[in-house]
C-alpha positions in Angstrom: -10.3 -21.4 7.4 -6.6 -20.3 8.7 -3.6 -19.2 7.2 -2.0 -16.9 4.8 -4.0 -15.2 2.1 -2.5 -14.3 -1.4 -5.1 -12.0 -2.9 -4.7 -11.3 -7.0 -6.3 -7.8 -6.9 -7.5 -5.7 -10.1 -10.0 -2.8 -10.0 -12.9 -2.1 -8.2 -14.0 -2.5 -4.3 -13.4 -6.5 -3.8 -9.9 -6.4 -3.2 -9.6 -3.7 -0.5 -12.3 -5.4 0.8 -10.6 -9.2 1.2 -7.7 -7.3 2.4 -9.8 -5.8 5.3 -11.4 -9.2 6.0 -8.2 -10.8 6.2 -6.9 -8.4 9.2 -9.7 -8.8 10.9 -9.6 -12.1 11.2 -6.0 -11.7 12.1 -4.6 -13.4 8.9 -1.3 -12.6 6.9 -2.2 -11.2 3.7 0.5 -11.1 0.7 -1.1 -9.1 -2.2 -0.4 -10.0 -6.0 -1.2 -5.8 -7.6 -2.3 -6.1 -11.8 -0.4 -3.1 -13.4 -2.9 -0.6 -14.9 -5.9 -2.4 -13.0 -5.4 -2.2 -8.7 -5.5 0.5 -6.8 -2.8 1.8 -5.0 -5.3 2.5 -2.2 -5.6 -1.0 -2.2 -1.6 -2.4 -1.4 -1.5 0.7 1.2 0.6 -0.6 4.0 0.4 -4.4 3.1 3.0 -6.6 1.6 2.9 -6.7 -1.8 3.9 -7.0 -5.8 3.0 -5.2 -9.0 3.5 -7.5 -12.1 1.6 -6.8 -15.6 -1.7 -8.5 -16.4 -0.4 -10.5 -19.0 2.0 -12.2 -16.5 -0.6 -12.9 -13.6 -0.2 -16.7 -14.6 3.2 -16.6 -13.6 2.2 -15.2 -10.4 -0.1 -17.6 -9.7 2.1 -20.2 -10.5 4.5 -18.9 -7.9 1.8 -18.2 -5.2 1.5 -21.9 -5.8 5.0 -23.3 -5.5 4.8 -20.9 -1.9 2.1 -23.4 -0.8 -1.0 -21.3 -1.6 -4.2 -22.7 -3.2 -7.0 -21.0 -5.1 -10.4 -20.1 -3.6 -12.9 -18.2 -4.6 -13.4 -14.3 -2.8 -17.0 -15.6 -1.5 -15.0 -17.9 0.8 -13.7 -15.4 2.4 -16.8 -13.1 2.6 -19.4 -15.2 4.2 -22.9 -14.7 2.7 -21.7 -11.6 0.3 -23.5 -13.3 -2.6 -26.8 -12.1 -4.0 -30.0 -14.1 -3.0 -32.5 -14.1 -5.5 -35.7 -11.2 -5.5 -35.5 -7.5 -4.2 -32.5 -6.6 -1.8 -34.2 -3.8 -0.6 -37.8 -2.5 -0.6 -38.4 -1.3 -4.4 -39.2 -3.6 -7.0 -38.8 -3.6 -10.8 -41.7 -2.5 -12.9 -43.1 -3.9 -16.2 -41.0 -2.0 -18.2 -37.8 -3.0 -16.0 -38.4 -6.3 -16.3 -38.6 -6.4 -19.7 -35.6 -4.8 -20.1 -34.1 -7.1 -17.5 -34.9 -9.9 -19.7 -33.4 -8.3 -22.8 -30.8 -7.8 -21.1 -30.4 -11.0 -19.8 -30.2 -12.1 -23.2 -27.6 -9.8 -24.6 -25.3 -10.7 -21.2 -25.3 -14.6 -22.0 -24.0 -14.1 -25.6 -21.7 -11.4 -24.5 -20.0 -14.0 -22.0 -20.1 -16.7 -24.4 -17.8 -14.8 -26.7 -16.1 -13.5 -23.3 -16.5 -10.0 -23.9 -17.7 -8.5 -20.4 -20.4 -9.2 -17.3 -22.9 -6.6 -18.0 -25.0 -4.3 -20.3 -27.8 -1.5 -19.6 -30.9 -1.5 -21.6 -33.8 1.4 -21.2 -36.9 0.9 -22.8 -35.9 -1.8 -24.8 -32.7 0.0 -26.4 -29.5 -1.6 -25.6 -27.0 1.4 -25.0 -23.9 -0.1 -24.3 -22.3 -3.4 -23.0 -19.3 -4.1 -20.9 -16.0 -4.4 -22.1 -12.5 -3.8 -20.6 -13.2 -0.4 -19.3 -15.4 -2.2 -16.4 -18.9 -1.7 -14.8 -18.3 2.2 -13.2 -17.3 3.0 -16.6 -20.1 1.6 -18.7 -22.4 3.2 -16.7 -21.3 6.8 -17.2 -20.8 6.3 -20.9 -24.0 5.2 -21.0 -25.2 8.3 -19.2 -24.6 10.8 -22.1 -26.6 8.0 -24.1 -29.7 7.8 -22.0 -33.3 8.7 -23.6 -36.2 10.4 -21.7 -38.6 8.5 -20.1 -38.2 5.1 -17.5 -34.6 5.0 -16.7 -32.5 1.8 -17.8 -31.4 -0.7 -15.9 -27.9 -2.4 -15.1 -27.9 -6.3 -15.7 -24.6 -7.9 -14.5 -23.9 -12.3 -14.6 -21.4 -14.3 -14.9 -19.8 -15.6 -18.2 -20.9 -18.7 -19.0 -18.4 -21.7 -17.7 -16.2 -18.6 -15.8 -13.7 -19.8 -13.1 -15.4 -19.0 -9.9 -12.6 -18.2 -8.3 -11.6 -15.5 -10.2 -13.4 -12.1 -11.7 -16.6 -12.9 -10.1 -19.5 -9.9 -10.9 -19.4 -8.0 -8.0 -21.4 -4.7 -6.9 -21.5 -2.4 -3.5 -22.4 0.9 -2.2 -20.7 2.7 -5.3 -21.8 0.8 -8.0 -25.7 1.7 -6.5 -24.8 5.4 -6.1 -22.9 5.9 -9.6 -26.0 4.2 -11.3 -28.4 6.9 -9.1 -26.6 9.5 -10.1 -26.6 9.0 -14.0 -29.9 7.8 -14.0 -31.0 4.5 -14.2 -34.0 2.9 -12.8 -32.2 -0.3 -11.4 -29.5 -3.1 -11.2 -30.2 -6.8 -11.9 -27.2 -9.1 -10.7 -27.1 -13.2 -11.1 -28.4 -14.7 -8.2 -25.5 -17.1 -6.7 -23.5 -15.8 -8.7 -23.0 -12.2 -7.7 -20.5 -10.8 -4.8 -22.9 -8.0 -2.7 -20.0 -5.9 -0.8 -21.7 -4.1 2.0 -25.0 -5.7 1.7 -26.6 -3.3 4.3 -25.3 -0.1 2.6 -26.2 -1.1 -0.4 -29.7 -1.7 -0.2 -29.8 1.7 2.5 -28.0 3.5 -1.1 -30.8 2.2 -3.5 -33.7 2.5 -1.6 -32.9 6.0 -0.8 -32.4 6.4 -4.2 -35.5 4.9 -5.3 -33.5 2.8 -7.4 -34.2 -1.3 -7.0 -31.2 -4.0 -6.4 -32.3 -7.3 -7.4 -30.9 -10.8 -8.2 -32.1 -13.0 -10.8 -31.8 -16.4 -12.4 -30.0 -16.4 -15.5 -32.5 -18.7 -17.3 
């Protein structure tokens, strides 16, 4: 694939990280910033424009009439999403899955009513779902919640009929450390359907932690 890349970035990792795959495949990158969501880390020293969430869809429709088309981020990272089973060398236990499962549950009708991508459960006890605040956020709210015993576990998936090409669950080497650090036994992410950034870092971050990365079918 050749050509010049128009990346629509909000928070988190992903963009920075299509930005660095674009250079080093020696493509043009134009960057399309969401107020209040992207990093200005992220449009350092690439061309670029802010414009407000609400008025993305008249940035895309412009990105358009320059002759761009839509893809999906995985297009651009090769092999960055999840594989189902363990992505490192620690398994869920009985209680994990369990609360994988419940979890599973409470992610599909989240999505349905397009709320957010992921929830934590320990022990049974749901004890908080995603919603705009975003992943890194849920999971240290959910910190100051967490009971004694098994730690919980981090289940992320796609909304049900989401655009693939846009706001696809995605996890990497922060998203495995914040979840150490407050706690939690382990992340469960939709298999095919979850962008892995820094595969090799992130499964060197959990097992470390003793913490288990794995992807799952959604049914």
């Amino acid at each position: 694939m050749t050509g010049r890349v128009g990346i629509v970035a909000g928070a988190g990792e992903l963009p920075r990280r299509l930005v660095e795959s674009c250079r080093a495949s020696g493509r043009d990158v134009f960057v399309l910033a969401l107020e209040g969501a992207a990093e200005a880390e992220t449009v350092r020293d690439v061309p670029h424009a802010w414009c407000r969430i609400g008025a993305a869809a008249n940035g895309l429709a412009l990105l358009r009439e320059e002759g761009f088309r839509v893809i999906g981020p995985d297009q651009l990272l090769v092999g960055a999403l999840a594989a189902k089973g363990p992505l490192g060398s620690i398994c869920p236990d009985e209680q994990s899955n369990a609360d994988i499962e419940r979890g599973l549950r409470i992610a599909r009708a989240l999505g349905a009513l397009d709320v957010g991508q992921a929830v934590i459960v320990q022990q049974g006890l749901v004890l908080g779902v995603e919603a705009i605040e975003g992943t890194d956020e849920l999971i240290r709210r959910c910190a100051l919640l967490r009971r004694e015993g098994t730690g919980g576990v981090l289940v992320k998936v796609e909304k049900p009929g989401q655009e693939r090409r846009a706001d696809r669950p995605t996890i990497g080497p922060r998203t495995v450390l914040l979840a150490a650090e407050t706690g939690l036994r382990g992340i469960a992410i939709e298999a095919n359907g979850t962008i892995v950034l820094d595969r090799h870092e992130v499964v060197r971050a959990a097992d470390g932690a003793g913490l288990f990365v794995i992807g799952v079918s959604r049914s």
